[in-house]
N, C-alpha and C positions, 0 to 999 in steps of 0.2 A: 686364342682366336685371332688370327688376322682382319685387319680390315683393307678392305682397295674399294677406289674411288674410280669408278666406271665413267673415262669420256664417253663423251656425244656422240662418237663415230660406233664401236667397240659396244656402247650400248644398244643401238639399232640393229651391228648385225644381232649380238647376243640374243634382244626379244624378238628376234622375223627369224629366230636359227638359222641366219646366214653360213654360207659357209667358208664367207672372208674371216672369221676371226677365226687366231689362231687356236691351233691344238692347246698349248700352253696357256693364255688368257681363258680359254673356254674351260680349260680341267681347273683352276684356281677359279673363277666365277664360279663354278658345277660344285666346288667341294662345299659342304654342311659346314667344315669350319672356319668359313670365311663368311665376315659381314660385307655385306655387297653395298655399297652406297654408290648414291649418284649425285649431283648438285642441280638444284633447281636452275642454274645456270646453264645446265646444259639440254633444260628442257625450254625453257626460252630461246637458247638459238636454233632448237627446232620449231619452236613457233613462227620465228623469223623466218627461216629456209622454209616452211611451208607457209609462211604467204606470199613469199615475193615466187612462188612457185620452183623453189631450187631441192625441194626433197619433197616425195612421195611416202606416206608407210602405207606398210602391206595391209595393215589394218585398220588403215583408214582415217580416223580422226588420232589426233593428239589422247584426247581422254582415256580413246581403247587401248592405246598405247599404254598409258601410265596404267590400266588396270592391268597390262601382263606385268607391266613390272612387279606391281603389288603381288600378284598372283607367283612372282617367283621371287618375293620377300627380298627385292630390291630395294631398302631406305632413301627416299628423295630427303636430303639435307639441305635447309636454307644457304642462303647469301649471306653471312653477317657482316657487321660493322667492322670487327676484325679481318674478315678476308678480304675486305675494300681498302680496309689499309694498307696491310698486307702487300699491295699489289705496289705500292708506291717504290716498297724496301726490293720490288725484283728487278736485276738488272735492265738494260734496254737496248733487248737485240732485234736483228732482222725481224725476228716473230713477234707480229705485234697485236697476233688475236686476242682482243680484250677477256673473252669466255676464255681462252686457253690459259691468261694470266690472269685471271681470277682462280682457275682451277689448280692452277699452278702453287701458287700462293696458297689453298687450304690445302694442298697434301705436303707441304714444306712446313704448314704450320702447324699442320697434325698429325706429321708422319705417318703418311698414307702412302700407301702403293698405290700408284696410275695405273688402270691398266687403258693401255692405249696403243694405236701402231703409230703416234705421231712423234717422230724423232725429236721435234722441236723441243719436247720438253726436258729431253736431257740436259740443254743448255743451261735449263735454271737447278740441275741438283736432284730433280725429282727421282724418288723411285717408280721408276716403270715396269712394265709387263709386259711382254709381246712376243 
């Protein structure tokens, strides 16, 4: 079974069936033999983009949200101690999204597939998706 590590952007379209995510990320999310995780990281910086008013979801609050995830056996995985470390040992480029290099840093350190459209993360090594 593979596992992949759904950013914050890539997850939104995913639970609103957008139809910004790709063909490719959407058939690897869709297959039964992939465990889908996401990081509580990347539900925090949507807490943040929806209070300073910078994202809207379709359904409304945060919580509804996290219950479709649940409802399509999306695992939210914590923040550890280790992936705060973690972040220390990642280089230090232009990209300096503190969420993107935490997320960075747990799929480097548990060889995870990204799936993400966000090129920046190639820079640190990750495996991506798109």
């Amino acid at each position: 079974m593979s596992q992949v590590l759904i950013d914050t952007q890539a997850l939104i379209w995913f639970a609103e069936n957008d139809v910004s995510i790709s063909k490719r990320a959407l058939s690897l999310v869709d297959d039964p033999a992939t465990a889908r995780l996401t990081s509580v990281a990347c539900l925090w910086e949507m807490a943040i983009k929806i209070g300073i008013k910078k994202l809207t979801l379709k359904s409304g609050r945060l919580p509804q949200f996290i219950s479709t995830l649940k409802a399509n056996q999306i695992d939210i995985i914590p923040v550890t101690l280790d992936d705060a470390l973690a972040v220390a040992d990642l280089p230090q480029l232009a990209h300096k999204d503190p969420f993107d290099r935490l997320i960075a840093a747990r799929c480097l350190r548990q060889d995870l597939t990204l799936v993400s459209i966000d090129e920046a993360f190639d820079s640190y090594g990750v495996k991506r998706i798109w």
